[in-house]
C-alpha positions as CSV (number, residue, x, y, z in Angstrom):
1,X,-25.4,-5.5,-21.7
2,X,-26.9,-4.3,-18.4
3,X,-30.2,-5.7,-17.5
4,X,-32.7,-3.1,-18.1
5,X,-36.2,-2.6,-15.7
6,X,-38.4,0.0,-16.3
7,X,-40.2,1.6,-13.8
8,X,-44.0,1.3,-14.7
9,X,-45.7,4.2,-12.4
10,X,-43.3,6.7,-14.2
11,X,-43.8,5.4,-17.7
12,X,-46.2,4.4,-20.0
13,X,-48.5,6.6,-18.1
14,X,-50.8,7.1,-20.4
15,X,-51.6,3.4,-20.7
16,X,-54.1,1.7,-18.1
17,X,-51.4,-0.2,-15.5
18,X,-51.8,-3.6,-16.0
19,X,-51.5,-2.8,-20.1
20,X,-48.0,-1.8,-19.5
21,X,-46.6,-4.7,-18.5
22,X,-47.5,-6.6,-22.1
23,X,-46.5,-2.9,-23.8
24,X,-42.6,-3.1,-21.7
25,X,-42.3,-6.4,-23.0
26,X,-43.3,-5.5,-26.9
27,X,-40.2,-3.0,-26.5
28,X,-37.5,-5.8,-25.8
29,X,-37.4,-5.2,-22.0
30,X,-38.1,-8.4,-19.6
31,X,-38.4,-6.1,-16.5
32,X,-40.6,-3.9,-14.9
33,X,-40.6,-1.5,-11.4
34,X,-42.8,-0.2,-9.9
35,X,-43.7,2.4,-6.8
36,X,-46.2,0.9,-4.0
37,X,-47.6,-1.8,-4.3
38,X,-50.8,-1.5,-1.6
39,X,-52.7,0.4,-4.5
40,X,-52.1,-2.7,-6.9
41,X,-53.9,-6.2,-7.5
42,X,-50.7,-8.3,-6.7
43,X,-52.2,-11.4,-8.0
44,X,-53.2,-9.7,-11.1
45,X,-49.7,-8.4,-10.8
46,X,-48.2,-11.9,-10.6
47,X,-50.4,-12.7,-13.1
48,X,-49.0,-10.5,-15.9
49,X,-45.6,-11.4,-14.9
50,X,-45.9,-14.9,-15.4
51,X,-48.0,-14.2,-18.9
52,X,-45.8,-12.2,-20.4
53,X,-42.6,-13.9,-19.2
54,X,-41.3,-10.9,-17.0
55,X,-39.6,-10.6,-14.0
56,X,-39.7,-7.9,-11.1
57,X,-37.1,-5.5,-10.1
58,X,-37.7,-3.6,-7.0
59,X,-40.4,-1.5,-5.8
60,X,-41.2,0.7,-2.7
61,X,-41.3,-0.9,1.0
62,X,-44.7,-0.3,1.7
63,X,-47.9,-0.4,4.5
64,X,-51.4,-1.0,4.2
65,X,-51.9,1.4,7.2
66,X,-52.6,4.6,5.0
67,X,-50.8,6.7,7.5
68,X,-47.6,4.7,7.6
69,X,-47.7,4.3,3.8
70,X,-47.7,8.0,3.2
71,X,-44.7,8.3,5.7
72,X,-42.8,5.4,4.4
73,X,-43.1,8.1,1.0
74,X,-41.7,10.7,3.1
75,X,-38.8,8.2,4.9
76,X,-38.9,7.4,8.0
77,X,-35.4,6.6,9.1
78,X,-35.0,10.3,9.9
79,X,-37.2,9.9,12.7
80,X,-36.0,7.1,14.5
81,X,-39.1,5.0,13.9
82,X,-37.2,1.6,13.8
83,X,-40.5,-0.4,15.3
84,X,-42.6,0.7,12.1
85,X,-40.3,0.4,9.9
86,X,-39.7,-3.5,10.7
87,X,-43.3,-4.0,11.1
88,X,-43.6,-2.7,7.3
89,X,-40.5,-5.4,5.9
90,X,-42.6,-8.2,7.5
91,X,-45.7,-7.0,5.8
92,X,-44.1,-6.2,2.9
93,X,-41.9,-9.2,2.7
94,X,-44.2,-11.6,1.5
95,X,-45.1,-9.4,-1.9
96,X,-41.3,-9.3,-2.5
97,X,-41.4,-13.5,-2.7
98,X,-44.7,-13.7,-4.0
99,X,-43.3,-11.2,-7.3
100,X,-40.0,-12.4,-6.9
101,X,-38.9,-9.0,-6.5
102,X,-34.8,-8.2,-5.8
103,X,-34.9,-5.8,-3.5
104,X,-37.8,-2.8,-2.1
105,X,-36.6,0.6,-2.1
106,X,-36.2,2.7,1.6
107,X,-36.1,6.7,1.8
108,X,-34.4,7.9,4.7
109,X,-36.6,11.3,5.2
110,X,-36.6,14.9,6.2
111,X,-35.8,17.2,8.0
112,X,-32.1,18.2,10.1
113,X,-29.8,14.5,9.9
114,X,-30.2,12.3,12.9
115,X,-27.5,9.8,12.9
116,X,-28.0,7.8,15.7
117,X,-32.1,7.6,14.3
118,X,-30.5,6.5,10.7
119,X,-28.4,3.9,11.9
120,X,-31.0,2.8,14.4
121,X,-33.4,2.3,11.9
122,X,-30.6,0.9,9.3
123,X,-29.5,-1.8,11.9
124,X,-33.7,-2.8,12.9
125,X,-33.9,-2.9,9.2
126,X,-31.0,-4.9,8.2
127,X,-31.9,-7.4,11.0
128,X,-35.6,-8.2,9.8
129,X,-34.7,-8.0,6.2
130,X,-31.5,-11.2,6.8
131,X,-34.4,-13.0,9.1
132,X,-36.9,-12.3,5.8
133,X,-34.7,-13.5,3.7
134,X,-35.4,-10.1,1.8
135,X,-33.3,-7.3,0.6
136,X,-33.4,-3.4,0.5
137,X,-32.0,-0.9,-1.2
138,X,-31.7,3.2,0.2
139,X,-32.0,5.8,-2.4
140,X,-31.2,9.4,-1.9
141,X,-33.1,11.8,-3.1
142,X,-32.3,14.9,-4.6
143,X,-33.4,18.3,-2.1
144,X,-34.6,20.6,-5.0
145,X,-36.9,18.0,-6.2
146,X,-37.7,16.9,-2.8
147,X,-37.1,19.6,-0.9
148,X,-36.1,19.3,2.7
149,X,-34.8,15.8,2.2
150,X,-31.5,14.8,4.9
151,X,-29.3,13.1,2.8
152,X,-29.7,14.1,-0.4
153,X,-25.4,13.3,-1.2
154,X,-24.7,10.1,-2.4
155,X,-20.9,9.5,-0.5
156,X,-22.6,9.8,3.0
157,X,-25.2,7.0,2.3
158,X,-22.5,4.5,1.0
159,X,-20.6,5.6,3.8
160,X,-23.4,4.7,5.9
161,X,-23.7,1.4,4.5
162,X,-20.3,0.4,5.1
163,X,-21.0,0.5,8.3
164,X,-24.1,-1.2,8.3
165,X,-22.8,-3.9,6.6
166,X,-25.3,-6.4,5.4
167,X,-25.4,-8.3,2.4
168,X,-29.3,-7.0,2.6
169,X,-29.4,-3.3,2.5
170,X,-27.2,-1.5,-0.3
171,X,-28.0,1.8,-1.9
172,X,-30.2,2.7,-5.3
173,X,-27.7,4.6,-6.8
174,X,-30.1,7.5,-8.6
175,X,-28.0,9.0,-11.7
176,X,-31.0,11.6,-11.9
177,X,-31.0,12.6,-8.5
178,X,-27.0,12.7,-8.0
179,X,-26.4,14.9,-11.3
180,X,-29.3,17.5,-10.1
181,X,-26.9,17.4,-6.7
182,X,-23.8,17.8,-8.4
183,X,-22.4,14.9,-6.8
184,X,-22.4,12.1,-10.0
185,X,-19.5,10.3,-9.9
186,X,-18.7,7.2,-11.4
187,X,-15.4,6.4,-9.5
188,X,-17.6,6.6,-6.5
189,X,-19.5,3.7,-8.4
190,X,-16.5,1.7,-9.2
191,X,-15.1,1.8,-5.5
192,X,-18.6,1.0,-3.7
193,X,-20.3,-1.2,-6.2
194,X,-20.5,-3.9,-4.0
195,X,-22.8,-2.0,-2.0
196,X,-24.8,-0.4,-4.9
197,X,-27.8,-2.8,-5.5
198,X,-29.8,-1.1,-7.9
199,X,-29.3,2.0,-11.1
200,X,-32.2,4.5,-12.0
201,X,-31.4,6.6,-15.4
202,X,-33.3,10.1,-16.2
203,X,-31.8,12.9,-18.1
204,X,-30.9,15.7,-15.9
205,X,-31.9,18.7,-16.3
206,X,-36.0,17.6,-16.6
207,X,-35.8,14.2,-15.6
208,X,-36.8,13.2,-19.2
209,X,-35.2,10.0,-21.2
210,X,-31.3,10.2,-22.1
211,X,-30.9,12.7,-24.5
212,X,-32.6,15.4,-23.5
213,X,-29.8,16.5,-20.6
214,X,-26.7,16.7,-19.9
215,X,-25.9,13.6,-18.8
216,X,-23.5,11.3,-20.8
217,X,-25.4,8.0,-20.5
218,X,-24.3,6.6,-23.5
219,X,-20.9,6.4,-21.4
220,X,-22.0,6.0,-18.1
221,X,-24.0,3.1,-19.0
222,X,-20.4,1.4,-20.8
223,X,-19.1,1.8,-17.8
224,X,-21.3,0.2,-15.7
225,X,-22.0,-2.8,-18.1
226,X,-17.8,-3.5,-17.4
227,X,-18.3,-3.9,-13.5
228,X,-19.0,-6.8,-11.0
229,X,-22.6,-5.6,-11.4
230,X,-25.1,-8.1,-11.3
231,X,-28.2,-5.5,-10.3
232,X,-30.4,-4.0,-13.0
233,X,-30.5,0.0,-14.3
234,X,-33.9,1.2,-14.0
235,X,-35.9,3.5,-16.3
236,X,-37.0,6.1,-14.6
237,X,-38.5,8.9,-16.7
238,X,-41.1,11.2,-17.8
239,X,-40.4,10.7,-21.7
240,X,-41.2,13.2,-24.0
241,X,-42.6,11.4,-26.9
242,X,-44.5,7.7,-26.9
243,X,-42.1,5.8,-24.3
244,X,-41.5,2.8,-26.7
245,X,-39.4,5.7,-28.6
246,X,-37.1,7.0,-26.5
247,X,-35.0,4.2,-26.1
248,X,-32.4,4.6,-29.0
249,X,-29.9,5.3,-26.5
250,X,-29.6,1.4,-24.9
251,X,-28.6,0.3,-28.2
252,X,-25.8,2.9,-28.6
253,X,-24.7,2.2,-25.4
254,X,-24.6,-1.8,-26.6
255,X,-23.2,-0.6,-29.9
256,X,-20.5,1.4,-28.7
């Protein structure tokens, strides 16, 4: 069975945060995600980790220079800004070890693809992140949700990464955002899993749970769950009923 996180900004949003940690784990899941972390109480955080036996996933590299932290939201690989970018894996560093977090997520940004600025940035990134003994993982977004977005294709990203090569930067493999791009494809997973550190699930159209879409989850996930895989698939949904009940599909997927 693949280990499960679920991403905590996105769901149980009707719950106060620091309830939804206890609520994840009353649902038979041991992991939870989440986006920044400058607007949290880490030690509160820590706290409801430790209390209710749970672990951390990933969440987003982050600043607690409000200007940077907006950007990092943005990306800021696009622009060649390789300086702020390491200065927000050392700050953001000791969070990761504190939580005991697997990896923190890094958007690339907007606007016409700069190559040399990508790999630039990729390269300053990869270096801090093997000196912090940290890792990251580069998600793609999809450019109808996020409009504008450079690399919204999964196949240059992994491509990318190949040539990066560093045990410490792979790529969050969104199945949301590469169905709404056409793109999905799980032979693309099979040859590049090595370099695929994290899953995100949302049923496409809508980004709702599995089930309401178009996506075949029940046999993506199978497939998954039979590969050298040792990352976590993340939750990562707006649900359409109480959270806790929309996730019938895991245990088809374990059943089948």
């Amino acid at each position: 069975m693949n280990r499960i996180s679920c991403c905590i900004d996105m769901m149980f949003s009707y719950m106060d945060f620091y309830d939804r940690f206890a609520a994840v784990r009353e649902c038979g899941i041991d992991t939870v995600e989440f986006w920044k972390w400058t607007n949290k109480d880490i030690d509160r955080v820590s706290q409801l980790l430790e209390q209710n036996n749970m672990k951390l996933s990933i969440f987003n590299l982050d600043s607690r220079d409000e200007e940077l932290s907006y950007d990092l939201s943005r990306g800021i690989l696009n622009a060649g800004r390789a300086e702020e970018l390491v200065s927000a894996i050392a700050e953001s560093a000791p969070v990761c070890k504190k939580l005991g977090a697997a990896a923190m997520i890094v958007l690339i940004g907007e606007g016409e693809y700069n190559e040399k600025n990508v790999k630039t940035c990729l390269k300053a990134a990869a270096a801090a992140a093997e000196a912090e003994g940290v890792s990251l993982v580069v998600e793609p977004l999809n450019s109808v949700d996020r409009d504008g977005y450079c690399m919204p294709y999964a196949r240059p990203v992994l491509k990318l990464l190949r040539e990066i090569n560093s045990p410490n930067v792979k790529m969050l493999y969104d199945i949301y955002h590469q169905s709404v791009m056409g793109d999905f494809s799980m032979e693309d997973i099979k040859e590049n899993i090595d370099i695929i550190g994290h899953f995100h699930v949302a049923d496409a159209p809508g980004r709702h749970e599995p089930g309401t879409g178009s996506v075949n989850y029940r046999e993506i996930l199978r497939e998954i769950d039979t590969l050298p895989y040792g990352g976590y698939v993340g939750l990562e949904y707006r649900a359409t009923k109480p959270d806790g009940e929309t996730l019938g599909f895991l245990e088809e997927t374990e059943n089948v």
